[in-house]
Structures are given as C-alpha cells and as structure tokens.
BADREN-575564 format. One line per 2 residues: their letters; for each residue x negated, y negated, z negated of C-alpha. Coordinates in steps of 0.1 Angstrom, whole numbers, plus 5000, padded with zeros to 4 digits. Example, Ala and Ser with C-alpha at 12.3 -4.5 7.8 and 13.67 -1.06 7.14 Angstrom:
! residues 2
AS> 4877 5045 4922 | 4863 5011 4929
! end
This chain:
! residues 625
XX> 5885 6743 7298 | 5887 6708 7308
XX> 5919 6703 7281 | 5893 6714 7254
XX> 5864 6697 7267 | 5883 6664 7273
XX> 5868 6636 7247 | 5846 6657 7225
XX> 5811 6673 7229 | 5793 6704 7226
XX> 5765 6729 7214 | 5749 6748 7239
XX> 5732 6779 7230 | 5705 6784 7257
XX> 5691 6822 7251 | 5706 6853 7245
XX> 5714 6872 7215 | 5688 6894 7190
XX> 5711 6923 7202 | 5706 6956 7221
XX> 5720 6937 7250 | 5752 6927 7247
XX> 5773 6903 7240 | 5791 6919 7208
XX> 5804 6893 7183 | 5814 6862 7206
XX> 5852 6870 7209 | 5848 6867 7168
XX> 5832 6836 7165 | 5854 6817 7193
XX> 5885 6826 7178 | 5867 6811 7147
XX> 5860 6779 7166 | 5893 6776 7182
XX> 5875 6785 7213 | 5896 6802 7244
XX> 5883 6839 7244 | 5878 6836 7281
XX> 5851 6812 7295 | 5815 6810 7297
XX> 5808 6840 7274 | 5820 6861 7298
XX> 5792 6879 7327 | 5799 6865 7359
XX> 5814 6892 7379 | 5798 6895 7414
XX> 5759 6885 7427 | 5765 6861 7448
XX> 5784 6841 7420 | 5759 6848 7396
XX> 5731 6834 7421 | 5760 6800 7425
XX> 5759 6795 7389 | 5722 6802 7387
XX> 5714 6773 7412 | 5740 6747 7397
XX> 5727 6752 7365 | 5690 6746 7374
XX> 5698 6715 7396 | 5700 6705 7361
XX> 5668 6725 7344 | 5688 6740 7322
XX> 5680 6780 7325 | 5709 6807 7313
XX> 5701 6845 7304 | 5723 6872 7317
XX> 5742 6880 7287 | 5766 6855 7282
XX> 5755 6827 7305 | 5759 6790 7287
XX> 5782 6796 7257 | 5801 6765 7242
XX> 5797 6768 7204 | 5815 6738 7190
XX> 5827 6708 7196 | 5832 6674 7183
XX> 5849 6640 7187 | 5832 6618 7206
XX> 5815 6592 7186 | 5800 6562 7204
XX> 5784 6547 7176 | 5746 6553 7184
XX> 5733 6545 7218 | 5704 6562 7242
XX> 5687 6537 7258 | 5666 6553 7279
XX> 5662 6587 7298 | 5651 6602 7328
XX> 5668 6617 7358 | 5660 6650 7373
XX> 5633 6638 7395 | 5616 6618 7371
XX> 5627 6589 7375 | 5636 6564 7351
XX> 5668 6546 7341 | 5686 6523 7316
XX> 5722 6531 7301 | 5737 6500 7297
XX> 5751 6503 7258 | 5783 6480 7270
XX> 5795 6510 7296 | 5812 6537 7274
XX> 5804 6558 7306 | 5768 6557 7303
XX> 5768 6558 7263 | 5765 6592 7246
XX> 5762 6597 7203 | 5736 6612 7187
XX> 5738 6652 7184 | 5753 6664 7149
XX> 5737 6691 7131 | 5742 6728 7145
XX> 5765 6754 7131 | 5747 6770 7103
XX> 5761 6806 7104 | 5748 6808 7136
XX> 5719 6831 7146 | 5695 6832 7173
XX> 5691 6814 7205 | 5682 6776 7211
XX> 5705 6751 7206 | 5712 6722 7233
XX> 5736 6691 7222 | 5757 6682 7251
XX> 5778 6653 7252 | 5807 6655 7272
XX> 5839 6635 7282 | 5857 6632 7313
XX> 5836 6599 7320 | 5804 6613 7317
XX> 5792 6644 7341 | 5763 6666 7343
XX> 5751 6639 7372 | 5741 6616 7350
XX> 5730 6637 7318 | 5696 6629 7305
XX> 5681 6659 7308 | 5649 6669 7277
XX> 5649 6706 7281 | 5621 6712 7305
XX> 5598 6684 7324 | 5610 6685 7359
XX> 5588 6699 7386 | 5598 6674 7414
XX> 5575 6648 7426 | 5584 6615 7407
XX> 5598 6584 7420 | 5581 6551 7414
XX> 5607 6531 7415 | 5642 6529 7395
XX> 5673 6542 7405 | 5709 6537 7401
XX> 5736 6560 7386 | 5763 6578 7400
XX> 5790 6595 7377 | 5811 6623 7399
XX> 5841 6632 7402 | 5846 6648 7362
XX> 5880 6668 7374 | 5861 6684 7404
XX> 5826 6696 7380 | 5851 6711 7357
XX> 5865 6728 7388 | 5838 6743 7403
XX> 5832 6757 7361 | 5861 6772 7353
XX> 5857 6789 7387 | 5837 6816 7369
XX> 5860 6817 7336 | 5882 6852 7332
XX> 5852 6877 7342 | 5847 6906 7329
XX> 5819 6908 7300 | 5809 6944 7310
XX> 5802 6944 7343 | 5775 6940 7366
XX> 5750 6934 7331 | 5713 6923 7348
XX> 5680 6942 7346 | 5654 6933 7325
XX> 5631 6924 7352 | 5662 6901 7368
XX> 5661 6881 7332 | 5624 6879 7336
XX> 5626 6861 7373 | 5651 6835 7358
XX> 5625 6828 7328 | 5597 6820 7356
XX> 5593 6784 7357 | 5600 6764 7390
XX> 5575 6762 7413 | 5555 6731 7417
XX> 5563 6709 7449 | 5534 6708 7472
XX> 5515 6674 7471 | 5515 6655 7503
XX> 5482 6653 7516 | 5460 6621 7522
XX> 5460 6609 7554 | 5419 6606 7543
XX> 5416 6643 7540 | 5437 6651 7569
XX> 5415 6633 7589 | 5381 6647 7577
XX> 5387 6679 7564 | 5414 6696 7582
XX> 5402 6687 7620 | 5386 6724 7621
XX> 5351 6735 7620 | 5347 6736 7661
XX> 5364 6710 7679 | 5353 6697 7709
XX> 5343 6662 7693 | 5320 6682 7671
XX> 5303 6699 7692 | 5299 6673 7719
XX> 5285 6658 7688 | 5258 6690 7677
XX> 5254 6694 7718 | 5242 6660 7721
XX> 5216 6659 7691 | 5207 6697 7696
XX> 5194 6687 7735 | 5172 6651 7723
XX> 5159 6674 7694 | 5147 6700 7715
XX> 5132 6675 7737 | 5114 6659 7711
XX> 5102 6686 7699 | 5090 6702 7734
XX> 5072 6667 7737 | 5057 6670 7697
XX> 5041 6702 7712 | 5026 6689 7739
XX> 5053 6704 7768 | 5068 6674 7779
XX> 5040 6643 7782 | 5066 6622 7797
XX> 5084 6621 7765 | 5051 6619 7743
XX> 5046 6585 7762 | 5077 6574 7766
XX> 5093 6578 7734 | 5109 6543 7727
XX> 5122 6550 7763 | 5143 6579 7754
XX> 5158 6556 7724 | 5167 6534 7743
XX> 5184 6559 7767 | 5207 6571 7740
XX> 5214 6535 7728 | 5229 6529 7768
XX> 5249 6564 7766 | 5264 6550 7736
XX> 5273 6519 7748 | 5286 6536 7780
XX> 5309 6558 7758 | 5326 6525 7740
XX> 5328 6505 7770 | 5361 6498 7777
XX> 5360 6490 7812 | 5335 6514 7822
XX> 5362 6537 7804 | 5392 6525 7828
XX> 5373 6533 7859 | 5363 6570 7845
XX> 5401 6574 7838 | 5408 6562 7872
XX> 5388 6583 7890 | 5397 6613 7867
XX> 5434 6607 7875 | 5432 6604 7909
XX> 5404 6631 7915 | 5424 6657 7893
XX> 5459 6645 7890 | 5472 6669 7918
XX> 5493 6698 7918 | 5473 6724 7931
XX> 5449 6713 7904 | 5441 6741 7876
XX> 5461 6733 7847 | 5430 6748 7825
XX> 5406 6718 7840 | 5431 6692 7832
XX> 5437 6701 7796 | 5394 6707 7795
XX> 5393 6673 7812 | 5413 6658 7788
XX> 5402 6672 7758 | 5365 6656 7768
XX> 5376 6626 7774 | 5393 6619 7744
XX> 5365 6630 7721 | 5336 6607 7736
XX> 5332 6594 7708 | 5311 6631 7693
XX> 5289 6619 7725 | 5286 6582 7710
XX> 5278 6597 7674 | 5255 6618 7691
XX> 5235 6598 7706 | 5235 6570 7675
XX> 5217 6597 7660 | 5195 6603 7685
XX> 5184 6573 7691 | 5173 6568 7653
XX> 5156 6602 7654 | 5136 6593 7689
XX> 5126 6555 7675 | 5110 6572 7643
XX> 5092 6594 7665 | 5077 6565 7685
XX> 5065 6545 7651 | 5049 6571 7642
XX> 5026 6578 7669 | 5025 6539 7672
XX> 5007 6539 7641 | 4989 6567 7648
XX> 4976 6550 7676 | 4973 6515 7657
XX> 4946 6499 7677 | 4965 6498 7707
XX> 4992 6479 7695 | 4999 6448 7675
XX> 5018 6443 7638 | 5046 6421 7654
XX> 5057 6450 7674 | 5056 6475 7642
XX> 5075 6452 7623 | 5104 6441 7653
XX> 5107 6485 7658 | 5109 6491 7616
XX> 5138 6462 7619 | 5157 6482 7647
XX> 5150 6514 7629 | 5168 6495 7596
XX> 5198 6479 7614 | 5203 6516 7635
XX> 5204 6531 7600 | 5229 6509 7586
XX> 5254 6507 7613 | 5255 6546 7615
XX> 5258 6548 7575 | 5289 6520 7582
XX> 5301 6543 7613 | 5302 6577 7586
XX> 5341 6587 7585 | 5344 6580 7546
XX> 5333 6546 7546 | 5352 6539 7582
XX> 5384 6551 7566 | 5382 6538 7533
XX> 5365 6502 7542 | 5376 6494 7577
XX> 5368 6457 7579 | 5331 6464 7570
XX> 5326 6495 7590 | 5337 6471 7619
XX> 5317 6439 7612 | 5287 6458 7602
XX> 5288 6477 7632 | 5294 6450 7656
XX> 5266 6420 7640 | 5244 6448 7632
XX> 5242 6458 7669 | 5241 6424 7680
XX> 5210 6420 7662 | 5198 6447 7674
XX> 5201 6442 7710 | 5182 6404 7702
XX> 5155 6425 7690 | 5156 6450 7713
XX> 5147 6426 7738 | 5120 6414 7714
XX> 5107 6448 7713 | 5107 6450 7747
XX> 5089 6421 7760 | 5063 6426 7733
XX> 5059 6462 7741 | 5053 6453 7779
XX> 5032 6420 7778 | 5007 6432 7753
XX> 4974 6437 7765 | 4954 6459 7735
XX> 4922 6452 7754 | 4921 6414 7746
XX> 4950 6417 7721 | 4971 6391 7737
XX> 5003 6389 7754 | 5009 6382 7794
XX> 5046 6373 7795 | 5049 6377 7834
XX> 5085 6385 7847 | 5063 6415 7876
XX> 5052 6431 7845 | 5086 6432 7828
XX> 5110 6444 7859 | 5089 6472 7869
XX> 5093 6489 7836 | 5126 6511 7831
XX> 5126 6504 7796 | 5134 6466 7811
XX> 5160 6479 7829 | 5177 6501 7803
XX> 5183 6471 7781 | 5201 6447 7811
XX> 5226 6477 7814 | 5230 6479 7774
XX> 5233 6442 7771 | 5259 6438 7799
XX> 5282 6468 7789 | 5282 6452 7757
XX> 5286 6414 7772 | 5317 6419 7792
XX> 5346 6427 7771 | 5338 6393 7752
XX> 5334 6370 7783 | 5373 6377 7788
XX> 5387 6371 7757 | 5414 6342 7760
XX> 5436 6327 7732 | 5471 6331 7748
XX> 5504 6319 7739 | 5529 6346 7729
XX> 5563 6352 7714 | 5566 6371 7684
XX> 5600 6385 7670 | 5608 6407 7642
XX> 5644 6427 7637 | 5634 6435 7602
XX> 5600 6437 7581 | 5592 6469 7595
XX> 5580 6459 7631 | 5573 6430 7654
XX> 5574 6425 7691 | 5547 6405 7709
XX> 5553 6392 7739 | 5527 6384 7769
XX> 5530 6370 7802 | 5520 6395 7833
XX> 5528 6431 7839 | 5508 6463 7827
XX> 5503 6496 7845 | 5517 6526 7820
XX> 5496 6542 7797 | 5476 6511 7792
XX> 5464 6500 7757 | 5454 6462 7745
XX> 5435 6445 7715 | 5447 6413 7701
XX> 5431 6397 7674 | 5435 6367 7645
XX> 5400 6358 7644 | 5378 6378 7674
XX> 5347 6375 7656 | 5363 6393 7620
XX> 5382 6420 7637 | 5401 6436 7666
XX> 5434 6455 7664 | 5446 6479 7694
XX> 5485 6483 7704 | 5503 6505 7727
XX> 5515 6483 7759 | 5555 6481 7770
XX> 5559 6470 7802 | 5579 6475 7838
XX> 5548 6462 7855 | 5563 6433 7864
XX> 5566 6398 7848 | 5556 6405 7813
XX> 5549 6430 7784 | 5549 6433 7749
XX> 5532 6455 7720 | 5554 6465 7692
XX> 5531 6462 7660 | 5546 6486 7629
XX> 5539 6462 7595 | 5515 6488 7577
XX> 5482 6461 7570 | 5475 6425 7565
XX> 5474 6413 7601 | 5507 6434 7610
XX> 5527 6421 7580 | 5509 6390 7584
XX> 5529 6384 7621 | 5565 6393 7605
XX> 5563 6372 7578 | 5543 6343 7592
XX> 5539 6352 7629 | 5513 6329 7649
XX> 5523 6309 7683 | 5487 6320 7698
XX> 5470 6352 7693 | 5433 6361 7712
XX> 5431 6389 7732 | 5408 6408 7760
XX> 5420 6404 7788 | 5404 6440 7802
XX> 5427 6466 7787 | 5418 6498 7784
XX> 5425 6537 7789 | 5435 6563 7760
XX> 5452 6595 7758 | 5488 6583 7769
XX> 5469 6575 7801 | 5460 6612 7810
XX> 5497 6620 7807 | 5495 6604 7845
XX> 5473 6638 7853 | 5498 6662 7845
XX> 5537 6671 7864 | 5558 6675 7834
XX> 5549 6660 7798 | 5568 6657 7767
XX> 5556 6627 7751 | 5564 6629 7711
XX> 5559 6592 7691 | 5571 6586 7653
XX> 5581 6549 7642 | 5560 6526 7662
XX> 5541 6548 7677 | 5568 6546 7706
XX> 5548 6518 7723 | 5520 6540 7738
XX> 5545 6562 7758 | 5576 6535 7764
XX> 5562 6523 7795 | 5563 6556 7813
XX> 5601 6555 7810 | 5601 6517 7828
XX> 5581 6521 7857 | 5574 6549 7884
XX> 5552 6576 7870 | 5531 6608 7889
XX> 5545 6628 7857 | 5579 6635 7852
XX> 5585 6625 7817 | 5603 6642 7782
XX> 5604 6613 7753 | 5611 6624 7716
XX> 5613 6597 7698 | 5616 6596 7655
XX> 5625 6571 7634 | 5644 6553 7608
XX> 5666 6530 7617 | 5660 6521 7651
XX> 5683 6492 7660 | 5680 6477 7623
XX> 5639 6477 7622 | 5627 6479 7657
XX> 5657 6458 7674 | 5688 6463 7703
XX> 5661 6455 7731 | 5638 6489 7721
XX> 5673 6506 7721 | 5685 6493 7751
XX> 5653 6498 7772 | 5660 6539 7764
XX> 5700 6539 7773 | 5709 6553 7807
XX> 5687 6582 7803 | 5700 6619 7802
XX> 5700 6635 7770 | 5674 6660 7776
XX> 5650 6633 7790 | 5653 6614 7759
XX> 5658 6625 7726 | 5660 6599 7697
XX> 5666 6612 7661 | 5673 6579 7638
XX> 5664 6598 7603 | 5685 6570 7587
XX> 5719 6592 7604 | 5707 6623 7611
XX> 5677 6630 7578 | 5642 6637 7580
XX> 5636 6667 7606 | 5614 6692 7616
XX> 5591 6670 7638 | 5566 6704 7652
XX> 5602 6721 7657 | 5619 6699 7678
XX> 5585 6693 7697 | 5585 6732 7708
XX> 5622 6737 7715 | 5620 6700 7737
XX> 5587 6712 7757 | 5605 6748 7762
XX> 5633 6733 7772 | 5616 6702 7797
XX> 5590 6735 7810 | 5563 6709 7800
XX> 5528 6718 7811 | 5511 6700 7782
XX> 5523 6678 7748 | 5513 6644 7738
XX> 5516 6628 7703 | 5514 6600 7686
XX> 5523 6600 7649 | 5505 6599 7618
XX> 5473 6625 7607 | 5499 6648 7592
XX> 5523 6645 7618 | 5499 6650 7649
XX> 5483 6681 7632 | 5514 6696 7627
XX> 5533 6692 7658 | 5500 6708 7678
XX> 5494 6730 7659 | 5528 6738 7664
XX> 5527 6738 7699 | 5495 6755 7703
XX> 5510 6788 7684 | 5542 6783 7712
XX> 5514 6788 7738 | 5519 6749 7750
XX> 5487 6728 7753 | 5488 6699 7731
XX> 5470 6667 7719 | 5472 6641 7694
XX> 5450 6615 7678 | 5414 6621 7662
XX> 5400 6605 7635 | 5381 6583 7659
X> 5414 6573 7677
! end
C-alpha cells in the first residue's frame, strides 16, 4: 500500500453499501481502478483488531462501518497548486499551513468518481510527507475541550503509519461480519468531555447540605432567635430590657471567633489539652472539625446581632419618650453599616469581589465600633426625666454593655498595634512562585499575613521555617500582589507580627498524619519536615516542575528523607495523577490516623472525599479558609 499511496491522493468512501450486507462488487471496481484486491475492503479478521482499527480511526473522527471499513476509491497525482490556509486540529485548536512547506500544503479535492453509488465521499490527500497527524480534519466537530491558544505541528513518521495500516490488509471479507446493533454503537457520537467545574461553584454549592460550618451557623441563630422570641413573649424580662445588650454580646463572639491571637491561645491549649495518645481519636477529629469552621459561629452571630439590634429600635420607639432622637438615629446607623458588611461577607460577593468584601468589612466595622461607643455613652448618660445627658465615668463602668464594647474594641485593636514594615528578601526561580524571606524563626504549622498597603488589604501565607534564624513564605503568582512580587518584588513588605493558628496546626494533635499539598500549597506543611514535631509526619507533594518554578532550595530542604516519608510527583516527568488515589494508598501505607490537604476547591473535595469512602478521616480548606 504505501507503493500505491506514495505521491498521490485519495477518495474515501465513509459508509457502507445499499446492499443486503455485503461487500459484493469491490473486487470489480478495484481491479478497475488499478487497485490491489487486498487492502482496506477487506473485514478485519479478529475483535480485538477490529476494536485497534476502530480507535485509530476515531483519534481522527473519522467513523468506518463494518462492511468494508475505509475503502480507497481512486487516486490522483498530487497537485500542489491550491493551498489551505487554515484548519483545525483534533482538539480544536487552530493552526496555519505555511503555503512555502510542501509538507503542510495539500490541493483542492477533484470531483468524485461518477459511476460510483452510495456512501459519503471524503477527499484525502496523501504523500509520504504528509500523515494523518496533521490532516485537517471537517468530518465531524470534535468533542474535546478546545485549546485557547495555537499549537505547533508535528508530521510522524509516514513509513511507520503506513505500517501499522497494512497490518490489517489480506483478511478475509467473510468473516466475523458485525451485528447490526455493533454498527449502531459505532454511529453513536463521542461523548462530551466533562466541563471542569468553577472553583466558585465548588465552593458554594458542593460543600454539602450539613456540614459542621452550617450548622454551627443555623445552631447559632436558631438559640438568639429563640431567645428573642422567649423575651417577645414575655418569658425572659432580662432580654426584654436588655436587648441592645444581647447585640452587643454577639458582636464580641464574633470578634472573638476572628481574633487571631485569641485564636493561637485556643489552638494552644487544644493541642496540649488533647494532643496525647490515650486521647480518643473521635474527639480530635470533632475537635478539629469545630475549630476550623468558627467562622458558621462568626456568620452566626453577625446575624444575630442585626436581628437583636432591630429588636431593640423597635421597642425604643415604642417607648419614645424615654429616649432621645440622637440615640435612634446613632442605632439605625449601626443597623445600616451591620447590614452592609454582612451583604459584603455573603459567599458570592466574597468570591467574586474580594477587595471590596474586605475593605467594606473592615471600615464598615470600624465605624461601627466609633458608634458603638456613641451609642453607648448616650444610651447610659441619658436621663429621660430631664432629658439631658450626665456623662460621669461611675455611671458608664457599672454597666456591662460598657464593658462588652472595651473587650470588642481591644480584640479588634491588637492585631494592628503590631504591624511593622520589615525588610525582606524576595527571590523567584521562575514566574510561577516567589520566596520571601524574614528574619526570626517560626514554630510549625504557623501561618502569616503580609501586606503592600495594610490599610487596602491583607494576604495570608503558609510559614517555612527550622525555628531557628529565619523563615520564608513561598507565594504561588495566581493575583496582582503575588505576580506583582516576581515581576517587581518590593525591598520592604508590612506584616503582623502575631501569626496565627490554621488547620496545618492541628496536625500537632494527632501521631501519624499524611499531609497532601499541590503547587504552592507545600508551604503550610514544609515546616513540619524541618523541625521536631509531636506527629510523625507523611508529605505528598504535587507539582509541576519543581526545581524549574519553585527553585533547588525547596528541593533540597526535602532530600534525605525516605521514600515513603516523602513522596514528590513533578507532573512535568511523571503526568498529571490521580491526586485522591495516591492520597489513600500513601495514608494506608503511613497507617495515618487522619489526612490533611491543601490544594485547590476541586482538589481538596476530591482527595476527602476520597479518603472518607477509605474509612480515613480527612480535612481540607472551606470556603471561608
């Protein structure tokens, strides 16, 4: 076949004959052509090379029947006068054909044979130069995802394709004919690849309908909306007179459940309270499922206190005569500020519009607080009876609603009277990642915020470090700041100098962990390799070129390990693998007690849920990570 398909091109009748079902007639009409009798008119003999031939043909989208297969009608000389310019590879992407390379050119398609019957006709030009590779392909729109980006083209080895055809040549015509419902599988059209999710819908709609942020969340509002309406009824008076009280109550659970260092204490305590052997596994994982879904307590009481502050307006103005306007209007301008940050806090808007969910939330509390302690003073020092105000520090510090408002304005005080601008030293391998470096040595498991401009925003990192002299945050280049520091990194950065507790923190409550990190995400769980650690530790580590984007010192800080304490898979070598399998078989293998993650949404969900159907506890980032 390649002698007689050397330098010419062909008709390809895609279809099968108007015939009871069999191939009568094409002995004829080859020997009319000049055709070798034996070749791709003949039924391929066995199954399994049937199935070959089925699945080299569709690499292409081409689709043969069962009788006869792809029959070469005729051929012609190749002419190279008329060019294609343009076409489109299997996976949809586009290309030029440069019209000076005779091995990208191909001639337009003569007419077909005329005494020819049924069946479609396909106009395939063919010469040793040009291969099925790189043939632009119009019989059916490809089903693969397409690229967005051009691509280069690479002509194989012609002598080897003609090979692996003539493989099937010399089979008999009357054996092994296929079914009819066989010939109806091979007309079903390829199935659709699925479409990647967003990391947006990830995120809020396939958390599950009952996890524990959630219902801390619906536990938190259900108990200040049963109070409330215990005290609407006339069961609990305390309430009924306190109301603005119990607002301001869930505005200092909040701020407890965002303060960082009240945070590292809890994590401290929880480690050293619970991180012993003879310590239920069960309570740990409870332990740390709580404490890394606070935040349903912090959403919780946000709406709470909005609920419990409308509450207390409106028997304020029920009760009008006891009370002045000024104080109306200060509460209606809490109520207003409370609404907005928690419309700015929804998940949608946070996701979509980060920078304004984060400055609205922060000077919109601010403001707040300023009038909370407006509120405050002119809720104590008014006297309805002469309707003036007695500002007299005895009258404010025996009031708990005074009291309340020192703790809120503290907690939210403290992490901004340590923020220093610090020198650091910032180094890139490639434009993927950089590495900042800081003076002074972390404990594992730690996590830090570093900022451009500390007033605009606030970006957290996972912390390297031995503990000892110095340690550095390895920042993936996915946003504006992050690319910002490879391509113009800064010789001064701000930062708060209280760092903070996560979930890599908790692995310290547990004996045996496998820690599993994608791309950058290796930062978090690093440290527990470099310094002494309660838990004996398992790192799977994926990525893409490790030396060439994230640099020889990230390498180097991993070599001298067994193999089955660390596991790197550079996707670059090896390909893309099954992240939730290698997870499992690592934390069977390592007898872990519990999984950690940290990848992206799609990523995370996968390898625990993964590891949940294995029977192996397992957590990963929330949506409020």
């Amino acid at each position: 076949m390649s002698e007689t398909m050397n330098g010419g091109a062909a008709y390809i009748l895609v279809g099968h004959e108007k015939s009871e079902g069999t191939c009568r007639g094409h002995e004829a009409r080859r020997r009319a052509y000049g055709l070798p009798i034996s070749g791709f008119d003949r039924t391929l003999k066995s199954q399994d090379k049937r199935k070959r031939l089925k699945r080299k043909v569709k690499s292409y989208t081409f689709k043969y029947q069962a009788c006869g297969g792809l029959r070469i009608i005729n051929q012609q000389s190749m002419d190279y006068s008329r060019m294609v310019d343009r076409c489109s590879s299997c996976r949809g992407v586009a290309f030029e054909i440069n019209r000076n390379n005779p091995r990208s050119s191909v001639n337009a398609p003569p007419a077909p044979p005329e005494n020819e019957r049924s069946g479609r006709w396909i106009w395939l030009p063919w010469n040793q130069k040009i291969s099925l590779d790189a043939f632009p392909l119009a019989l059916e729109r490809s089903m693969s995802r397409p690229s967005s980006h051009f691509c280069d083209l690479e002509f194989a080895d012609d002598n080897k394709e003609l090979q692996d055809l003539e493989e099937y040549e010399g089979q008999d015509q009357s054996e092994n004919q296929k079914p009819v419902d066989d010939i109806e599988k091979q007309n079903q059209p390829l199935k659709v690849a699925k479409q990647r999710e967003s990391r947006l819908s990830i995120l809020l709609l396939d958390q599950g309908l009952f996890t524990v942020y959630k219902c801390l969340f619906l536990a938190c509002l259900t108990l200040n909306v049963i109070g409330l309406l215990l005290a609407a009824t006339g069961h609990f008076p305390y309430a009924n007179r306190k109301a603005s009280l119990f607002s301001i109550g869930n505005i200092l659970a909040l701020s407890l459940c965002r303060s960082e260092a009240f945070l590292r204490i809890v994590f401290w305590v929880t480690v050293k309270l619970l991180g012993r052997p003879w310590v239920p596994l069960p309570l740990k994982t409870a332990t740390t499922s709580f404490l890394q879904c606070l935040g349903g307590i912090h959403s919780g009481c946000g709406v709470s206190s909005i609920v419990w502050l409308v509450y207390a307006l409106i028997l304020t103005i029920a009760n009008k005569e006891n009370t002045s306007q000024e104080i109306i209007n200060v509460a209606f301008t809490i109520l207003s500020l409370l609404c907005i940050s928690s419309l700015a806090a929804f998940p949608l808007v946070r996701h979509l519009h980060h920078n304004v969910f984060e400055r609205t939330h922060r000077f919109a509390g601010w403001t707040a607080l300023i009038l909370l302690w407006v509120f405050i003073v002119l809720t104590i020092c008014y006297e309805p009876i002469h309707e003036t105000y007695d500002f007299r520090v005895s009258k404010l510090v025996n009031k708990q609603e005074f009291w309340f408002t020192v703790a809120i304005t503290i907690l939210i005080i403290l992490p901004w009277v340590t923020v220093r601008r610090v020198p650091v030293e910032i180094t890139a391998a490639s434009t993927h990642a950089a590495i900042i470096k800081f003076e002074g040595g972390v404990q594992a498991g730690i996590l830090g915020r570093i900022s451009p401009s500390p007033l605009s925003e606030w970006h957290a990192f996972g912390i390297i470090s031995d503990g000892k002299e110095e340690h550095m945050m390895l920042a993936g280049a996915v946003g504006d700041f992050t690319k910002s520091l490879v391509s113009n990194p800064p010789s001064n950065l701000w930062v708060r100098q209280v760092h903070f507790a996560g979930l890599p923190y908790l692995v310290n409550l547990y004996e045996r962990v496998v820690v599993v990190a994608t791309g950058s995400g290796i930062c978090v769980f690093l440290s527990f390799l470099l310094q002494p650690c309660p838990a004996d530790v398992c790192l799977v580590w994926v990525a893409k070129g490790i030396e060439q984007n994230f640099g020889k010192g990230i390498k180097e800080m991993m070599n001298g390990f067994p193999k089955d304490k660390v596991i790197i898979h550079d996707t670059a070598i090896s390909g893309r693998p099954n992240v939730a399998e290698m997870s499992v078989t690592a934390a069977m293998n390592w007898r872990a007690q519990v999984v950690i993650v940290t990848s992206n949404p799609e990523g995370s969900r996968d390898v625990v849920s993964a590891c949940k159907a294995a029977g192996i506890p397992a957590f990963g980032p929330i949506w409020d990570s």
